[in-house]
C-alpha positions as CSV (number, residue, x, y, z in Angstrom):
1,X,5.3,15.4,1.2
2,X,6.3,17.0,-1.9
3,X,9.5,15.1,-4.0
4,X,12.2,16.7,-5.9
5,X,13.0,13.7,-8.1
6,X,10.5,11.8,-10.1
7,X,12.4,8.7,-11.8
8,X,10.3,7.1,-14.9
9,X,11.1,3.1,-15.1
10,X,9.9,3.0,-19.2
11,X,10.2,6.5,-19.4
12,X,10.9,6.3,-23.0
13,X,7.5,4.8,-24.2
14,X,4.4,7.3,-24.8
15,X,2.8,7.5,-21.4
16,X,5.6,7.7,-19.5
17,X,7.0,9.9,-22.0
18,X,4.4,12.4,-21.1
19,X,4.2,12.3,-17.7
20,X,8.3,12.8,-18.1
21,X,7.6,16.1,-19.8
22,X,4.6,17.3,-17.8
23,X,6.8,16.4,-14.6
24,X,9.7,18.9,-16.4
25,X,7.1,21.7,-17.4
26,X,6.1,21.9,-13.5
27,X,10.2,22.0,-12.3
28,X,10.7,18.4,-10.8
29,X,14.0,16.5,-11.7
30,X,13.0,13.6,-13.6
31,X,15.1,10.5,-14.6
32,X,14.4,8.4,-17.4
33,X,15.3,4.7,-17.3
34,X,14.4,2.4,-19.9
35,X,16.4,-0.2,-22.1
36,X,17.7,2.3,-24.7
37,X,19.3,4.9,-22.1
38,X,22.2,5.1,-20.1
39,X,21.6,4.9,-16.8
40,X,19.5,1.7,-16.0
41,X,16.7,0.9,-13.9
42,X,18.5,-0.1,-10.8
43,X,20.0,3.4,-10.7
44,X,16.9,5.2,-11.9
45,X,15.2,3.6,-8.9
46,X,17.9,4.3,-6.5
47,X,17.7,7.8,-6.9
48,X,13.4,8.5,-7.1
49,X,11.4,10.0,-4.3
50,X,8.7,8.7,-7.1
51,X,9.5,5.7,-8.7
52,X,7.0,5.3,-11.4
53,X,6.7,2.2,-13.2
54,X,5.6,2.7,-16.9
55,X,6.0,-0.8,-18.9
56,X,3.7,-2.7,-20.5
57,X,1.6,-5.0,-18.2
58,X,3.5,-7.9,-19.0
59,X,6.4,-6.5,-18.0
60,X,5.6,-4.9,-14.6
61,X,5.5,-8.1,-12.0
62,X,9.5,-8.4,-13.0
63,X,10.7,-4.9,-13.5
64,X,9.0,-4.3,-9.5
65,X,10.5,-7.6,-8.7
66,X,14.0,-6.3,-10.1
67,X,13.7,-2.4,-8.6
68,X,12.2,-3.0,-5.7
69,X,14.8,-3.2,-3.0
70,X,16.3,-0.3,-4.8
71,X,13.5,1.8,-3.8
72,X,13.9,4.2,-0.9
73,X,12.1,3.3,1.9
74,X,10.8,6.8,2.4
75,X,9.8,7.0,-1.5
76,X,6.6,6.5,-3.2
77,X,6.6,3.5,-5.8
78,X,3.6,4.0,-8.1
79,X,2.5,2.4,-11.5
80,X,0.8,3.1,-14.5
81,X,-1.1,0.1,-15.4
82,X,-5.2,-0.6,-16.0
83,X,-5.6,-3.3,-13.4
84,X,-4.2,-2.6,-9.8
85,X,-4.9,-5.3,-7.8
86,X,-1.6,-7.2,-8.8
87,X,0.3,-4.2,-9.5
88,X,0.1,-3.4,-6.2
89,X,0.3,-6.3,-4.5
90,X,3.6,-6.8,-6.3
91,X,4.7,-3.5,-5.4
92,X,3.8,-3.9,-1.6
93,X,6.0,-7.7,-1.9
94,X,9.3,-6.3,-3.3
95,X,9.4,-2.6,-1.9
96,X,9.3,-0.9,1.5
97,X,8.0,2.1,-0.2
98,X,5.1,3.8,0.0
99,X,2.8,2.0,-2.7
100,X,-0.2,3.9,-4.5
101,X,-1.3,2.4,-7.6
102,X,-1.9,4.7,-10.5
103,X,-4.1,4.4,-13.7
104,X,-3.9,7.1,-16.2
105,X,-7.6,6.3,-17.8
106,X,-6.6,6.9,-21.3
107,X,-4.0,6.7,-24.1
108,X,-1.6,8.8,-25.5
109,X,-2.9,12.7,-26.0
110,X,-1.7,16.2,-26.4
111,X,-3.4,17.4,-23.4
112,X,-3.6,15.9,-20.2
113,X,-6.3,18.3,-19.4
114,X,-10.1,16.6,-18.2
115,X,-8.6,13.1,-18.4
116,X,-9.5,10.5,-15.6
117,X,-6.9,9.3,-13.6
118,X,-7.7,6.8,-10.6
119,X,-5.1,6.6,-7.6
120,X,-5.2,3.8,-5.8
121,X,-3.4,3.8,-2.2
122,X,-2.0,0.5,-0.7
123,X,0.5,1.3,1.5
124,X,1.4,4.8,3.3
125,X,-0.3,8.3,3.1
126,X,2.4,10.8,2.9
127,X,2.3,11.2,-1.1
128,X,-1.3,10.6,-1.5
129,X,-2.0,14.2,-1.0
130,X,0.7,15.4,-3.0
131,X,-0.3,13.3,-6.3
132,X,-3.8,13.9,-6.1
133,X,-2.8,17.6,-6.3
134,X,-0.4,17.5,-8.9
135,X,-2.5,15.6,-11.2
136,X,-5.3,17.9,-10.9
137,X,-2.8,20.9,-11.3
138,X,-2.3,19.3,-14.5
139,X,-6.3,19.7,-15.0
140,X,-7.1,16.2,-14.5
141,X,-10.3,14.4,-12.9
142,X,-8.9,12.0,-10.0
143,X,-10.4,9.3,-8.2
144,X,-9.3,7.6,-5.0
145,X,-10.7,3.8,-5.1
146,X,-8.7,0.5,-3.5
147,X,-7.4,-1.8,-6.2
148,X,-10.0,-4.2,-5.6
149,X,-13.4,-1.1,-6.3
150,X,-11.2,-0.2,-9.4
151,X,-10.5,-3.4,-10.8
152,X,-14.1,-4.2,-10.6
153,X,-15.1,-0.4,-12.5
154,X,-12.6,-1.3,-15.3
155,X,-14.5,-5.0,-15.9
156,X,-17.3,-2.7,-17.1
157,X,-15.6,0.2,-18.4
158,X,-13.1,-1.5,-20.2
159,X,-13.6,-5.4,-20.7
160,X,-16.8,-5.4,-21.3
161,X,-16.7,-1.8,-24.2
162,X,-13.8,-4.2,-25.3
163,X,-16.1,-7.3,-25.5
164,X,-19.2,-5.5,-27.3
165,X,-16.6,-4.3,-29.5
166,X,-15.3,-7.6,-30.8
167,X,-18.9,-9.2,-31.1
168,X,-20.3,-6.1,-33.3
169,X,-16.8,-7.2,-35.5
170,X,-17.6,-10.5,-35.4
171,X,-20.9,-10.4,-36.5
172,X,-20.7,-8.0,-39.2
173,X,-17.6,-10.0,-40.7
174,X,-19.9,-13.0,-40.5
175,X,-22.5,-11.2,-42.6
176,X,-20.6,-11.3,-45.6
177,X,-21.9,-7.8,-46.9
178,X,-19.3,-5.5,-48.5
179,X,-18.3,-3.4,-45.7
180,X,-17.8,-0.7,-47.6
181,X,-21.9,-0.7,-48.6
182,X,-22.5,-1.5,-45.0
183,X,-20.7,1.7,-44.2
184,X,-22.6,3.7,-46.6
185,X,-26.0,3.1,-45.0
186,X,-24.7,2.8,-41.5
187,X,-26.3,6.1,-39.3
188,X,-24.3,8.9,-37.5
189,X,-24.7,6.5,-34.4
């Protein structure tokens, strides 16, 4: 199944800002919804073969809640959010779409090119496909997991890169060296 129209729920922010142009650069229609442009999510949502919800995590359980029902039944409603197992659960709840969970494995960039990207199908098969090519058209690295296999990858991955960074923090403030002299012998590593 290949869409015509991609609509961006946060469009205007960075990652979704990117995926808009990268969407344009291969010929799709995209629409842009967000809370500084015109036409609003409802709309946006309405009118997507790909719904893509692109908000901060905090956001996404109500701007799904509030889309949702919008959502074409024969669309796809994806996300781009680092956990998945509520994402698309929540998706699943308030949409009859077709529900793959997406995690773009990185932050903003100039090139798309060898980033991760992990696609994580919930409900439906007919855009899986579809996605999996596009993104690697754009020359990305996709894996296929279930929310629950990539939830538990980004614990390590993420949390826990994210954890050893705030103890070495920690423990340097608490040395009370000059960090500046701490920097001048520190090695490459």
């Amino acid at each position: 199944m290949k869409p015509k129209t991609i609509s961006i729920i946060g469009g205007t922010g960075k990652m979704g800002g990117m995926f808009a142009q990268a969407f344009k650069e291969k010929g799709y229609e995209v629409i842009i919804a967000s809370r500084n442009t015109e036409i609003n999510i409802e709309e946006a949502s309405k009118k997507g073969d790909v719904v893509i919800v692109s908000v901060p995590i905090r956001e996404t359980e109500r701007v799904i809640q509030k889309i949702g029902s919008k959502i074409k039944k024969d669309a796809l409603l994806t996300d781009f959010t680092s956990v998945k197992v509520l994402p698309c659960k929540w998706m699943k709840k308030y949409s009859k779409a077709e529900v793959i969970g997406g995690h773009p494995v990185f932050g903003q960039v100039k090139d798309l090119s060898k980033r991760t990207f992990v696609l994580c199908p919930a409900r439906g098969n007919k855009y899986l496909q579809w996605y999996k090519d596009f993104l690697e058209e754009l020359g990305m690295r996709v894996f296929i997991k279930t929310p629950e296999q990539h939830d538990e990858l980004m614990a390590i991955v993420q949390c826990l890169n994210h954890f050893s960074n705030l103890t070495l923090s920690s423990a340097l403030i608490k040395t009370r060296f000059n960090m500046q002299e701490l920097k001048a012998f520190s090695s490459p590593a």
